[in-house]
DRENTI-63729 format. One line per 10 residues: number of its first residue (from 1); their letters; for each residue y negated, z negated, x of N, C-alpha, C, O, CB. Coordinates in steps of 0.1 Angstrom, whole numbers, padded with zeros to 4 digits, m for minus. Atoms other than C-alpha are relative to their C-alpha. Glycine has a CB too. Layout:
NUM) A) Y:Z:X:Y:Z:X:Y:Z:X:Y:Z:X:Y:Z:X  ...
END
This chain:
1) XXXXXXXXXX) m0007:0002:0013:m0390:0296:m0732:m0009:m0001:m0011:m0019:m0009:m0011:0009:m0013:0001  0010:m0001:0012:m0407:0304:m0766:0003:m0011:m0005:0011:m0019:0000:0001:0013:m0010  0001:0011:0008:m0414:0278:m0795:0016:m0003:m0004:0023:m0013:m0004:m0011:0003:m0012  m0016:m0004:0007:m0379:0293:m0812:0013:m0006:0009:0021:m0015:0007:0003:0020:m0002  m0007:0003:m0014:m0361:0290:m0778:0003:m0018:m0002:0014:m0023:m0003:m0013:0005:0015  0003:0015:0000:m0374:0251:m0778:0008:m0006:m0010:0018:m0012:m0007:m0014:m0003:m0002  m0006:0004:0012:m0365:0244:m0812:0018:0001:m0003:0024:m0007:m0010:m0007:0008:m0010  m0013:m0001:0003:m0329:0257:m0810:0005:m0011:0015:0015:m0018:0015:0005:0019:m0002  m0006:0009:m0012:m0324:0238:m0774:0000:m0020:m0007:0007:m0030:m0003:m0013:0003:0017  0001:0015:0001:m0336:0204:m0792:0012:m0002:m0013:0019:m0012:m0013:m0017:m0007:m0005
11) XXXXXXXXXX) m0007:m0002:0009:m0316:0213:m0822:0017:m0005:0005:0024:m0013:m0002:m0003:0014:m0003  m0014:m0003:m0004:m0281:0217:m0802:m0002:m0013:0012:0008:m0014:0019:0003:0018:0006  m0002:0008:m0007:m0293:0186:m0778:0000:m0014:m0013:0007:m0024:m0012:m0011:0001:0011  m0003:0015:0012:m0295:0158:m0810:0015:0002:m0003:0025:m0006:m0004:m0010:0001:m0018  m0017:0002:0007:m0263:0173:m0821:0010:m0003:0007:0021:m0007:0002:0006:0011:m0005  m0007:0001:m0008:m0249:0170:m0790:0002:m0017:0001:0014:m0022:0001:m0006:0007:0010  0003:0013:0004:m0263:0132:m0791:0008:m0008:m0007:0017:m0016:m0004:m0012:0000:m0006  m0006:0004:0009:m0253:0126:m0819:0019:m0002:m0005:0024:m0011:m0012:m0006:0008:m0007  m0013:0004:m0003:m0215:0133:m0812:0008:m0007:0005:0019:m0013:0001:0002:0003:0003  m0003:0015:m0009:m0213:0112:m0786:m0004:m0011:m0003:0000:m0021:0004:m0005:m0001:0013
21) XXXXXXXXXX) m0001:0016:0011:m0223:0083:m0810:0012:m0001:m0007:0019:m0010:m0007:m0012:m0001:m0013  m0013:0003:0005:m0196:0090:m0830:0007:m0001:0006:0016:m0009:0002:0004:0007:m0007  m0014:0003:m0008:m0173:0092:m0805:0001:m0014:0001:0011:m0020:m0004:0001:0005:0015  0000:0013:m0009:m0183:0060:m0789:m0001:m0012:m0010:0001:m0024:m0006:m0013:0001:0010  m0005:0012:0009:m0184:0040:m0827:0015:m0001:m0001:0021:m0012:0000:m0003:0002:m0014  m0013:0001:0000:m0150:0051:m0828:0009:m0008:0009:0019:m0014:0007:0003:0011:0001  m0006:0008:m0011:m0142:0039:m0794:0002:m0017:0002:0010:m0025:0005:m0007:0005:0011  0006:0020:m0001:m0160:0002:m0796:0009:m0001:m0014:0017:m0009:m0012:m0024:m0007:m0001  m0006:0008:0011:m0144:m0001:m0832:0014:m0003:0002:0019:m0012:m0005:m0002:0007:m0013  m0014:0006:m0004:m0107:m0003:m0815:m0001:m0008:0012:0009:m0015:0013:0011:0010:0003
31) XXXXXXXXXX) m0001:0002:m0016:m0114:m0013:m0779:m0013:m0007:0006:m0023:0000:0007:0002:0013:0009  0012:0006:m0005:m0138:m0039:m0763:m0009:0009:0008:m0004:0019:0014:0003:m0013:0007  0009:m0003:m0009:m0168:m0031:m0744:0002:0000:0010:0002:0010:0017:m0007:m0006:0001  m0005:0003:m0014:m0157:m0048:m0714:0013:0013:0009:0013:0018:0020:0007:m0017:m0004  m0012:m0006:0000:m0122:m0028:m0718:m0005:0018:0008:m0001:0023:0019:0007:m0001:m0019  m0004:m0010:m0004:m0135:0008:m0718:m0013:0005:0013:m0024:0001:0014:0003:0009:m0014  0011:m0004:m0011:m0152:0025:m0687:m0008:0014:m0002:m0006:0018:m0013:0007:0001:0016  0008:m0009:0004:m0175:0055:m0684:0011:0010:0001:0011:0019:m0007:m0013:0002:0007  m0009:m0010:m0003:m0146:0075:m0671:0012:0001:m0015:0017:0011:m0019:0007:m0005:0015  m0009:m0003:0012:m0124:0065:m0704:m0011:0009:m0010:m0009:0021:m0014:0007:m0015:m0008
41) XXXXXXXXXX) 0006:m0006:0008:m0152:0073:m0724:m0004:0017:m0004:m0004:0024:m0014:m0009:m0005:0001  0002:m0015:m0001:m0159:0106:m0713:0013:0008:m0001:0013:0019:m0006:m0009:0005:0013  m0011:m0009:0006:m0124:0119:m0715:0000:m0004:m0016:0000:0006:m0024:0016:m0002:0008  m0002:m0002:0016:m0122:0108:m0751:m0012:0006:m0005:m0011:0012:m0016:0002:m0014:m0008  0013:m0012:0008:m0156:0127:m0759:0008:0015:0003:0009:0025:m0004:m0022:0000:0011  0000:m0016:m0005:m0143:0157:m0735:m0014:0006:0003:m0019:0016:m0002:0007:0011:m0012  0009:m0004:m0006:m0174:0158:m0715:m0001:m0005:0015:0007:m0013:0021:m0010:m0003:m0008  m0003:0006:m0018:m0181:0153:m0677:m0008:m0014:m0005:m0014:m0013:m0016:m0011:0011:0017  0005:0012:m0003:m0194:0114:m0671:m0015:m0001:m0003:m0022:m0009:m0009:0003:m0003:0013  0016:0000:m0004:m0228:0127:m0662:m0010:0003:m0012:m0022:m0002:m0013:m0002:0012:0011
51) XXXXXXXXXX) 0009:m0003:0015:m0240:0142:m0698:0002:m0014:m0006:m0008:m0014:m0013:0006:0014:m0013  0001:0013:0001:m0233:0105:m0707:m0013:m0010:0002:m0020:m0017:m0005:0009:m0002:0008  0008:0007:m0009:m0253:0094:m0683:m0016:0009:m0003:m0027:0004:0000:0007:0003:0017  0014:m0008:0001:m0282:0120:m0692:m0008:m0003:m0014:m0020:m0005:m0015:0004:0018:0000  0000:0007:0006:m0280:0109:m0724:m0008:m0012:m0006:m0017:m0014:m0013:0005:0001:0002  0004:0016:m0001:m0281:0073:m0721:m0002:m0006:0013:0000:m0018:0014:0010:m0008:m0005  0002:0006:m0014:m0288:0066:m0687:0013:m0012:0007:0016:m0015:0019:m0016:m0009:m0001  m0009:0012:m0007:m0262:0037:m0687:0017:0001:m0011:0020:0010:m0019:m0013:m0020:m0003  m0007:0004:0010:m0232:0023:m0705:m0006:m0006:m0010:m0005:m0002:m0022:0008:m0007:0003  0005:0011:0007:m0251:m0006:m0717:m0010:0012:m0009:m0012:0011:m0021:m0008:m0015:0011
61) XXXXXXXXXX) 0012:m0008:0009:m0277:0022:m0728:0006:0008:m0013:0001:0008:m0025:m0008:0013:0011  m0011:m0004:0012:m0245:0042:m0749:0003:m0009:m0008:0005:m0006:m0019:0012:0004:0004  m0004:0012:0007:m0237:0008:m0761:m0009:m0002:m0013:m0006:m0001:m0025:m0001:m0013:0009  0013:0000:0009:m0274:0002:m0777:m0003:0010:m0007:m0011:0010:m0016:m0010:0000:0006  0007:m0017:0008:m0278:0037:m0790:0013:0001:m0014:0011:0004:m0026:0001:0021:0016  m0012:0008:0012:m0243:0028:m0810:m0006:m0005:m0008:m0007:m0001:m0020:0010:m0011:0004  0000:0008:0010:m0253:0005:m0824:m0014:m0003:m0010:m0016:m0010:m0021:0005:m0011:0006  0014:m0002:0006:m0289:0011:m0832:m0001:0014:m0013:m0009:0017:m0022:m0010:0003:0016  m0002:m0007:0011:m0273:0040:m0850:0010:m0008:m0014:0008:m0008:m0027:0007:0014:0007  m0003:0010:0013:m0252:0018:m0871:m0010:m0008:m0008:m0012:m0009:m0020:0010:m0010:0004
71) XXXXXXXXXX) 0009:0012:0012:m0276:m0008:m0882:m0012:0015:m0006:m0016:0013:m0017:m0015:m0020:0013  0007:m0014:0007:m0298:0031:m0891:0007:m0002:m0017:0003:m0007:m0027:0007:0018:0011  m0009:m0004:0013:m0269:0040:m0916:m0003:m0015:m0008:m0009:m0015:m0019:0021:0005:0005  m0002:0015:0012:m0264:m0001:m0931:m0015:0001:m0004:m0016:0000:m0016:0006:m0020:0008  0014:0001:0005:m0304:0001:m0934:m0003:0010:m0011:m0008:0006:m0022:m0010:0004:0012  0003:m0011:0007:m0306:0033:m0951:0008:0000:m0014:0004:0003:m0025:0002:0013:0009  m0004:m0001:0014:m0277:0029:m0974:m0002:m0014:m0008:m0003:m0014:m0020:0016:0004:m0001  0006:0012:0009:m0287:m0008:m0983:m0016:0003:m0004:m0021:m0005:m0011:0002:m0016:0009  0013:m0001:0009:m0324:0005:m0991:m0005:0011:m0005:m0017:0014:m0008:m0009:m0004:0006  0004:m0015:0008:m0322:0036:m1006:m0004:m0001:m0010:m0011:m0011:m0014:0009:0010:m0004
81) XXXXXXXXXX) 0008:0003:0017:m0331:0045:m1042:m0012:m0006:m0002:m0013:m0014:m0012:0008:m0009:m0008  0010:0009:0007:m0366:0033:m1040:m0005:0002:m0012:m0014:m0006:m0016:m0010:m0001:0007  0008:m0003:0011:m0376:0048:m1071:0007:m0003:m0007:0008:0005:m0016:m0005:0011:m0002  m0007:0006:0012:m0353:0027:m1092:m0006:m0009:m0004:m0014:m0016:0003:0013:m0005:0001  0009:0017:0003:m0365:m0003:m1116:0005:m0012:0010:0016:m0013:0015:0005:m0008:m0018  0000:0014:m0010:m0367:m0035:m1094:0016:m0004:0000:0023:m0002:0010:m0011:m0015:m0008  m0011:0007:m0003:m0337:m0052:m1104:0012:0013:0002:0019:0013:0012:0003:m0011:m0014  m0012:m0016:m0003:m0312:m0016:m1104:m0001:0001:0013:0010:0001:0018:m0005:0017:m0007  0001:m0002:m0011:m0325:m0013:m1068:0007:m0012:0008:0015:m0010:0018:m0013:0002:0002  m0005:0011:m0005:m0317:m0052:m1060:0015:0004:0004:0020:0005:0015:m0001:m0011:m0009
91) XXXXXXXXXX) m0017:m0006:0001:m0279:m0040:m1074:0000:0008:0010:0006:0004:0020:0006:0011:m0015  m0006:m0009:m0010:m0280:m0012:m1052:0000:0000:0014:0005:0007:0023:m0003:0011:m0003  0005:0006:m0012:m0292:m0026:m1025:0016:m0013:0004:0019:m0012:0016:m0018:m0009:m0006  m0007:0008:m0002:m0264:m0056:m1026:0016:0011:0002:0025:0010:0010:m0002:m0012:m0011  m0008:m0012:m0001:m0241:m0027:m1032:0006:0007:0008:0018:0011:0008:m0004:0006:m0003  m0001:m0013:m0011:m0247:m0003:m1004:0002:m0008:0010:0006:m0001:0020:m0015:0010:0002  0001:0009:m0009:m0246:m0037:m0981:0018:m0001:0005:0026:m0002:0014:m0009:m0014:m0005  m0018:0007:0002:m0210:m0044:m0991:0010:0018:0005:0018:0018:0014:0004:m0006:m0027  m0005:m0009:m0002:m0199:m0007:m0990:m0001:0002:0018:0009:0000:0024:m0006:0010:m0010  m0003:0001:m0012:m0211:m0003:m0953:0011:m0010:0006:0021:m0009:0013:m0010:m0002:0004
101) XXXXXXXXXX) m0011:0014:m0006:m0195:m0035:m0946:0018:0005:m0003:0025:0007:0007:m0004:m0020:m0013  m0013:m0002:0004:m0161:m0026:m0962:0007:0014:0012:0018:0016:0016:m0001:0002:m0018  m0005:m0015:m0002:m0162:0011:m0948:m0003:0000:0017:m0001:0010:0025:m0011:0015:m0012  m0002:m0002:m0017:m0170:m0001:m0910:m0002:m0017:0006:m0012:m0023:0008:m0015:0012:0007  m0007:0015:m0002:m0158:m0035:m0902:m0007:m0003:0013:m0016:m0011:0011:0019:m0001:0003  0004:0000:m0007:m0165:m0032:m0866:m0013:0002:0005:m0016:m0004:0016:0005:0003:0001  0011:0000:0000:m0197:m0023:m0867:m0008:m0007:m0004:m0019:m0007:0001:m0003:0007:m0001  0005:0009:0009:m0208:m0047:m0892:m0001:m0012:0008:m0011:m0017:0011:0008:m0003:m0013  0004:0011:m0008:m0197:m0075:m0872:m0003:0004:0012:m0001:m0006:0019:0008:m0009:0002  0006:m0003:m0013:m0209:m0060:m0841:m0015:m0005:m0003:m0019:m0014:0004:0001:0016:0004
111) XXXXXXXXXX) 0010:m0002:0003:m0243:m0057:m0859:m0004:m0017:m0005:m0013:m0023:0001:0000:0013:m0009  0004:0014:m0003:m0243:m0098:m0874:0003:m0008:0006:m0004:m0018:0005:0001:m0005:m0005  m0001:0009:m0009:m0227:m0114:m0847:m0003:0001:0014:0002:m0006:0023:0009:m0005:m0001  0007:m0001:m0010:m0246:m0101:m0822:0003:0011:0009:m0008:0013:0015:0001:m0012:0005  m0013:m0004:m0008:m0220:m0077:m0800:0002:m0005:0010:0005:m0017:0008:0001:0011:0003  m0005:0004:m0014:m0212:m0083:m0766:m0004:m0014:0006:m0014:m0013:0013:m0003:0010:0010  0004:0012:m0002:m0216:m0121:m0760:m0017:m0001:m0005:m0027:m0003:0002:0004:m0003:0016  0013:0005:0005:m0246:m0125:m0782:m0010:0008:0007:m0022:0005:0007:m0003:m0015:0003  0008:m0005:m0011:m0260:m0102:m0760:m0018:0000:m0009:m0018:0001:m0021:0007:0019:0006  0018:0003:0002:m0305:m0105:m0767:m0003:0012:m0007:m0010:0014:m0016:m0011:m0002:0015
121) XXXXXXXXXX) 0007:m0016:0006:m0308:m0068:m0774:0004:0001:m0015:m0004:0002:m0024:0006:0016:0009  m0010:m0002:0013:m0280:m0065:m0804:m0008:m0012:m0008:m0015:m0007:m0017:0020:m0004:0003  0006:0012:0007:m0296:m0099:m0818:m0013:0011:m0004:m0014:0019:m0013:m0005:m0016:0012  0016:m0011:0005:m0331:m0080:m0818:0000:0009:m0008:m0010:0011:m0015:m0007:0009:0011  0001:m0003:0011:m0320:m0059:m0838:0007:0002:m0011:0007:0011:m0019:m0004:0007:0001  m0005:0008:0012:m0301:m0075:m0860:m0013:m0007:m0006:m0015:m0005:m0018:0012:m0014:0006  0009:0005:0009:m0334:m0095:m0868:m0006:0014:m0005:m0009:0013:m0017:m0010:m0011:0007  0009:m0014:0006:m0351:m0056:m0875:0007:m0003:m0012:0000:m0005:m0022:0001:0017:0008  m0007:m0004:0010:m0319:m0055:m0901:m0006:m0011:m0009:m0012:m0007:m0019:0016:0001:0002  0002:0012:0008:m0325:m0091:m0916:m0014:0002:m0005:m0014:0000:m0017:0001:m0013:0008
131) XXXXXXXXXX) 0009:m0001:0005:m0361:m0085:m0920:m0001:0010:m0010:m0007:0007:m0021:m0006:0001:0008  0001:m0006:0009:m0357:m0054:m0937:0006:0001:m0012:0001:0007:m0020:0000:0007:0003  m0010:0004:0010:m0330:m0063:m0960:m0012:m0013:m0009:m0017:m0011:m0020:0017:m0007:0009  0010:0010:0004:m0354:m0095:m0968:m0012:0008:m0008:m0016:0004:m0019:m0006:m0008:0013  0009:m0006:0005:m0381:m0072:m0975:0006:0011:m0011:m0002:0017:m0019:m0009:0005:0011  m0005:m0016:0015:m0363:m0043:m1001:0004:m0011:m0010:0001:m0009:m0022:0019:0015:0004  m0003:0006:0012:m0348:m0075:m1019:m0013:m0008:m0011:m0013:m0009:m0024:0010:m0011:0004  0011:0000:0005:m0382:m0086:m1025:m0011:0002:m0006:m0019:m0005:m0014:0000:0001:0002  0005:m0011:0012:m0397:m0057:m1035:0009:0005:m0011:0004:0012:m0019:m0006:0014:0006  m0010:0004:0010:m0371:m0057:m1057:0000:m0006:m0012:0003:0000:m0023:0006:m0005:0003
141) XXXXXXXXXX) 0001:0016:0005:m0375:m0094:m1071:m0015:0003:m0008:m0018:0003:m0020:0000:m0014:0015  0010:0002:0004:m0410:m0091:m1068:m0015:0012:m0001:m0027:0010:m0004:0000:m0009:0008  0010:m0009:m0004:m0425:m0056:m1062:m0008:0004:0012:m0014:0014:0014:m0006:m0001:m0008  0007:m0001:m0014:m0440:m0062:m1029:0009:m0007:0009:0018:m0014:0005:m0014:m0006:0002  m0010:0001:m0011:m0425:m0068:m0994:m0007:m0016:0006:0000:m0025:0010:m0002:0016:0014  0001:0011:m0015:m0448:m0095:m0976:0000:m0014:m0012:m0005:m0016:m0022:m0021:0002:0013  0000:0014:0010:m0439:m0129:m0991:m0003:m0016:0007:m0004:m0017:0019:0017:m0001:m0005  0000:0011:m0008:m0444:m0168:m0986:0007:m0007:0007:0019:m0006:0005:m0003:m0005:m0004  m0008:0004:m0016:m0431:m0185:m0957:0008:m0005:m0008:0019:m0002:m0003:m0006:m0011:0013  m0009:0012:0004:m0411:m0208:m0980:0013:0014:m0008:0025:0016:m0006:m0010:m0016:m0013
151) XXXXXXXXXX) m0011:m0009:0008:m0398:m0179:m1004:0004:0007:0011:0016:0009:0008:m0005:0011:m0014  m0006:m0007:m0009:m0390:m0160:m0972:0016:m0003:0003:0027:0003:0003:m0009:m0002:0011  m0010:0008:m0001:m0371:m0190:m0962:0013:0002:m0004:0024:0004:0001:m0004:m0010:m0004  m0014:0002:0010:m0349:m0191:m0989:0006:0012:m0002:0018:0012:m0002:m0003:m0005:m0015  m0008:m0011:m0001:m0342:m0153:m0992:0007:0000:0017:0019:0003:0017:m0011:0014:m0003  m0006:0002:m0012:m0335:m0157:m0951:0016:m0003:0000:0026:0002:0004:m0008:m0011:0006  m0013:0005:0003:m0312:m0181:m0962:0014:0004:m0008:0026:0003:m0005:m0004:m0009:m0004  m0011:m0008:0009:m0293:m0163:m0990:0007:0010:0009:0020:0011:0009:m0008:0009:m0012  m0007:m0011:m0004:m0289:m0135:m0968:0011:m0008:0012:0023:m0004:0012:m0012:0013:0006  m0010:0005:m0004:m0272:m0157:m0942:0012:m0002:m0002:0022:0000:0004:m0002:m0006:0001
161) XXXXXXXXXX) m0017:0005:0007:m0245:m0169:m0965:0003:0012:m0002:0015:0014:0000:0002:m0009:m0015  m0006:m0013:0002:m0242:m0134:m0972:0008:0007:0016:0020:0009:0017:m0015:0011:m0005  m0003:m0004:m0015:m0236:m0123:m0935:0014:m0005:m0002:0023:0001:m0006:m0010:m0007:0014  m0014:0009:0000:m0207:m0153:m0933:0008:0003:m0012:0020:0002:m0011:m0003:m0017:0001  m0012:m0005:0008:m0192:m0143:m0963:0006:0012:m0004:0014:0015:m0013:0000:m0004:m0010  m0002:m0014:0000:m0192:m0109:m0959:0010:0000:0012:0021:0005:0009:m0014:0010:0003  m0007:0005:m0015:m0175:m0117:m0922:0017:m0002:m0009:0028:0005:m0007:m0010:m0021:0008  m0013:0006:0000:m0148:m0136:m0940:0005:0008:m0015:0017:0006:m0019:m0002:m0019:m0001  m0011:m0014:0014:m0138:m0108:m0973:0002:0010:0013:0013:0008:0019:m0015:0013:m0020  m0007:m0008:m0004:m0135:m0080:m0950:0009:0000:0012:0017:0009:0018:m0007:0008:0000
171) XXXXXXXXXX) m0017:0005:m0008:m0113:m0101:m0927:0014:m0002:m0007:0025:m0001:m0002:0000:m0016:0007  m0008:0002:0009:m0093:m0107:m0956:0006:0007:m0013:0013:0003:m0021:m0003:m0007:m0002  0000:m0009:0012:m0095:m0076:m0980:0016:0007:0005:0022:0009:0015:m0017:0012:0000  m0015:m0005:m0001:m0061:m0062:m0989:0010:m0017:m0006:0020:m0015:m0012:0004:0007:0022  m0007:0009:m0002:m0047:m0098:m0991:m0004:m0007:m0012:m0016:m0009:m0016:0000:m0006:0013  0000:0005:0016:m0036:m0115:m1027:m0010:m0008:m0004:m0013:m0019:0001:0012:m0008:m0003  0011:0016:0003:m0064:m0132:m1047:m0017:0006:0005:m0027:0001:0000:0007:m0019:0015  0010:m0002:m0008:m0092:m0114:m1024:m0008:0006:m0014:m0002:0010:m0024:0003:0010:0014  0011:m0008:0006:m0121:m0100:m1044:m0004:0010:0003:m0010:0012:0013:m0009:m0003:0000  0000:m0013:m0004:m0123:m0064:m1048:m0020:0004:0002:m0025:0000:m0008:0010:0010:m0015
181) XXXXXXXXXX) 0014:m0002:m0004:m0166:m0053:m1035:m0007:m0002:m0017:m0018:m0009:m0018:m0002:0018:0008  0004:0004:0010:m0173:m0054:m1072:m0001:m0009:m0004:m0011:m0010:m0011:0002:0002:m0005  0000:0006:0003:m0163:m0086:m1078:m0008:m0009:0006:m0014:m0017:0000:0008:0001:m0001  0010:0006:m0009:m0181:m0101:m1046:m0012:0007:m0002:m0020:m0002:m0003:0003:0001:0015  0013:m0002:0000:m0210:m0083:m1050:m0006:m0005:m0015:m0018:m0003:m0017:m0003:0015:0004  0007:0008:0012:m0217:m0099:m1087:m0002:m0016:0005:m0012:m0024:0004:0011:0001:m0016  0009:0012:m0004:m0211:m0130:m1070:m0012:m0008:0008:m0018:m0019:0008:0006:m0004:0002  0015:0001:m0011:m0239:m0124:m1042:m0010:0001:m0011:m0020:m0007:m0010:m0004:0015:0013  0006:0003:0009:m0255:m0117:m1073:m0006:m0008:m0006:m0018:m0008:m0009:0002:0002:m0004  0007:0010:0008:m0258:m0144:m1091:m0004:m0015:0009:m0011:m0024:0004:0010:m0004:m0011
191) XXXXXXXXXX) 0005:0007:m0012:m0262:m0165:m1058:m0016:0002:0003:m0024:m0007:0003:0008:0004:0012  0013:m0001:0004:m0293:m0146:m1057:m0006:m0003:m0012:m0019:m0005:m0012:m0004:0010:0003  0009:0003:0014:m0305:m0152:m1089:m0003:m0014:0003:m0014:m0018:0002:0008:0003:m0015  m0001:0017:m0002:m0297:m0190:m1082:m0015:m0002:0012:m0019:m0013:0015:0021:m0007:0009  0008:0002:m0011:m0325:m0186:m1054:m0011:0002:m0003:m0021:m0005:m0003:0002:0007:0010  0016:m0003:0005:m0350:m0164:m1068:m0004:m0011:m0009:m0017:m0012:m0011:m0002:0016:m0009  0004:0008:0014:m0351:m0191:m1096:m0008:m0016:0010:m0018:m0021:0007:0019:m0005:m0013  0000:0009:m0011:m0351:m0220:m1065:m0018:0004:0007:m0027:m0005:0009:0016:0003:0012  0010:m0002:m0006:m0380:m0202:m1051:m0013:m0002:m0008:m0023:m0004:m0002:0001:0011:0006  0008:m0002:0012:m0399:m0199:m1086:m0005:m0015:m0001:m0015:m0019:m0006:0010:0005:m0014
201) XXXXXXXXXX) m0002:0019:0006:m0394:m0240:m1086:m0013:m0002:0015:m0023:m0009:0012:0025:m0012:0004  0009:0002:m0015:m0415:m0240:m1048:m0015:0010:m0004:m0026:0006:m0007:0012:0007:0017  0010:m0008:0002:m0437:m0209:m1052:m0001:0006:m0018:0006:0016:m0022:0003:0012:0012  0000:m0005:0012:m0447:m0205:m1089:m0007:0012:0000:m0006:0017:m0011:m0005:m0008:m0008  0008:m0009:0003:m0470:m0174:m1082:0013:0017:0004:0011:0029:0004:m0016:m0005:0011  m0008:m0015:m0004:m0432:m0152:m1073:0008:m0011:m0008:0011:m0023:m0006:0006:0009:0019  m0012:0005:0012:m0411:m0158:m1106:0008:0008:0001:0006:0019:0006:m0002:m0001:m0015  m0011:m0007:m0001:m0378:m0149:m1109:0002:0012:m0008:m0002:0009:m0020:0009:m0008:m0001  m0001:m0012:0011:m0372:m0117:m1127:0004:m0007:m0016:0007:m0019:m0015:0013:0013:0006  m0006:0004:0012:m0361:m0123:m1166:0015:0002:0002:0020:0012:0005:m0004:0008:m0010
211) XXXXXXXXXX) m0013:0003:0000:m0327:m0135:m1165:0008:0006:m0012:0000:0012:m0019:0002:m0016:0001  m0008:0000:0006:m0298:m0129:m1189:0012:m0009:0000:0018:m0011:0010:0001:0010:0001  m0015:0005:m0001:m0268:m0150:m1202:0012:0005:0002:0022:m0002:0001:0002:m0006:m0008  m0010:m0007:0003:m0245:m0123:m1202:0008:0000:0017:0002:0004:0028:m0006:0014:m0008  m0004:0001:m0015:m0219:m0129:m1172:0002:0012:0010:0006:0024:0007:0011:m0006:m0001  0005:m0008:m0006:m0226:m0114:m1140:m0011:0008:m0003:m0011:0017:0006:0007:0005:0002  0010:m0003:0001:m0256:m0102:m1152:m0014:m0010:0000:m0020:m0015:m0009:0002:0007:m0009  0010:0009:m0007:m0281:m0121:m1135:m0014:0003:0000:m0023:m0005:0000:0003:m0002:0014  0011:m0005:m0005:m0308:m0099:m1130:m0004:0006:m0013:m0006:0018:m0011:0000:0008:0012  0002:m0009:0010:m0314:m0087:m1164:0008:0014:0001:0020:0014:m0002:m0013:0001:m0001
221) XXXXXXXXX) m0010:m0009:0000:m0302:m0052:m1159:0009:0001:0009:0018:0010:0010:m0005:0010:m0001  m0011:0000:m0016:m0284:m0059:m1128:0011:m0006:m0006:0012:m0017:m0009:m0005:m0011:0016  m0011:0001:0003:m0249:m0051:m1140:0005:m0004:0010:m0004:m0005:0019:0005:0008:m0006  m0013:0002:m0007:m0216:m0059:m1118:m0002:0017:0006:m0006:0025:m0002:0016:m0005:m0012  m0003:m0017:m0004:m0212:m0021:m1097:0019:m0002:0000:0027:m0009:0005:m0009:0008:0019  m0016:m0004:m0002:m0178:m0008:m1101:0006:0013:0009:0017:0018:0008:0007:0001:m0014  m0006:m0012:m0002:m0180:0022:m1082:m0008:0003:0018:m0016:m0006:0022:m0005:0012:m0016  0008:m0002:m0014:m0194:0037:m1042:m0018:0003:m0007:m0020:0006:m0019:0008:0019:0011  0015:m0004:0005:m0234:0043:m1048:0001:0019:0009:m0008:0027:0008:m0016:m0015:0011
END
């Protein structure tokens, strides 16, 4: 098999890959883990069991590769735009967090509460997500990624409350009174701001960006988003 040969076989084996992820978000976002077997799975792809199995070697291995492609996408669209000013990136960054969240429910909380009984692996990289989310708001805030244990702390912490109240809007979106992603994401907003300023009070050498009084505008240019990024 020539170079060309090679290239078109790896070509048409990712894509192949790659289908059977989508299938299989689709599947876990209606139907537990436990629920479906390798035999449902593969008739809803419409492949034999065994390209499954070639694949991913396992269920549990299809399971991981799910979901290691979700937290991909929530990574990528919460830290895109690096070449925006600091605080515009923060926005788009809090932004792109909320939009995943809204536009895949199931995977979101798959991805912060661990999936399948807390299972160790899903955790693991759930912390990859937390770290890197910690580090883009950062460089953001502060222009660089590695920060002090204490300001870490406290962004750690922010993002927590974020997790749980992200949990509890898109259990409840659609329903009277709820806050439309715009409206929640000015208030993650100014929650961070309330932090970076907290952390300013502990670590004077990472100040908080220049504030503004103008509401919801916390971050100096960090308007309210009203729209998908």
């Amino acid at each position: 098999m020539n170079n060309s040969q090679q290239r078109g076989t790896s070509v048409r084996s990712q894509a192949r890959r790659a289908e059977l992820i989508a299938t299989g978000r689709k599947l876990f976002a209606d139907t537990s883990y436990d629920a479906l077997s390798m035999d449902d799975i593969a008739k809803h792809a419409g492949v034999a069991k065994g390209l499954i199995y070639y694949y991913f070697d396992s269920k549990r291995g299809y399971y991981l590769a799910i979901v290691e492609d979700s937290v991909a996408e929530l990574v990528a669209r919460a830290g895109g735009d690096i070449d925006l000013p600091g605080a515009e990136r923060v926005r788009r960054t809090i932004e792109g967090y909320l939009h995943y969240a809204e536009h895949h429910r199931a995977a979101y909380r798959t991805i912060v509460t661990g999936g399948v009984g807390s299972d160790a692996e899903v955790l693991a990289i759930r912390d990859v997500v937390r770290e890197e989310l910690v580090a883009t708001i950062a460089e953001g805030a502060y222009g660089r990624r590695p920060l002090p244990p204490i300001a870490r702390l406290a962004l750690v912490g922010w993002l927590s409350g974020v997790e749980g109240a992200t949990l509890d809007w898109i259990g409840a979106l659609g329903a009277p009174g709820q806050p439309d992603r715009a409206e929640f994401g000015a208030l993650l907003v100014r929650q961070l701001r309330a932090t970076l300023e907290v952390i300013e009070e502990f670590v004077p050498e990472c100040p908080a960006p220049p504030g503004s009084e103008e509401p919801f505008d916390p971050l100096g240019d960090l308007a309210p988003v009203t729209g998908s990024p």
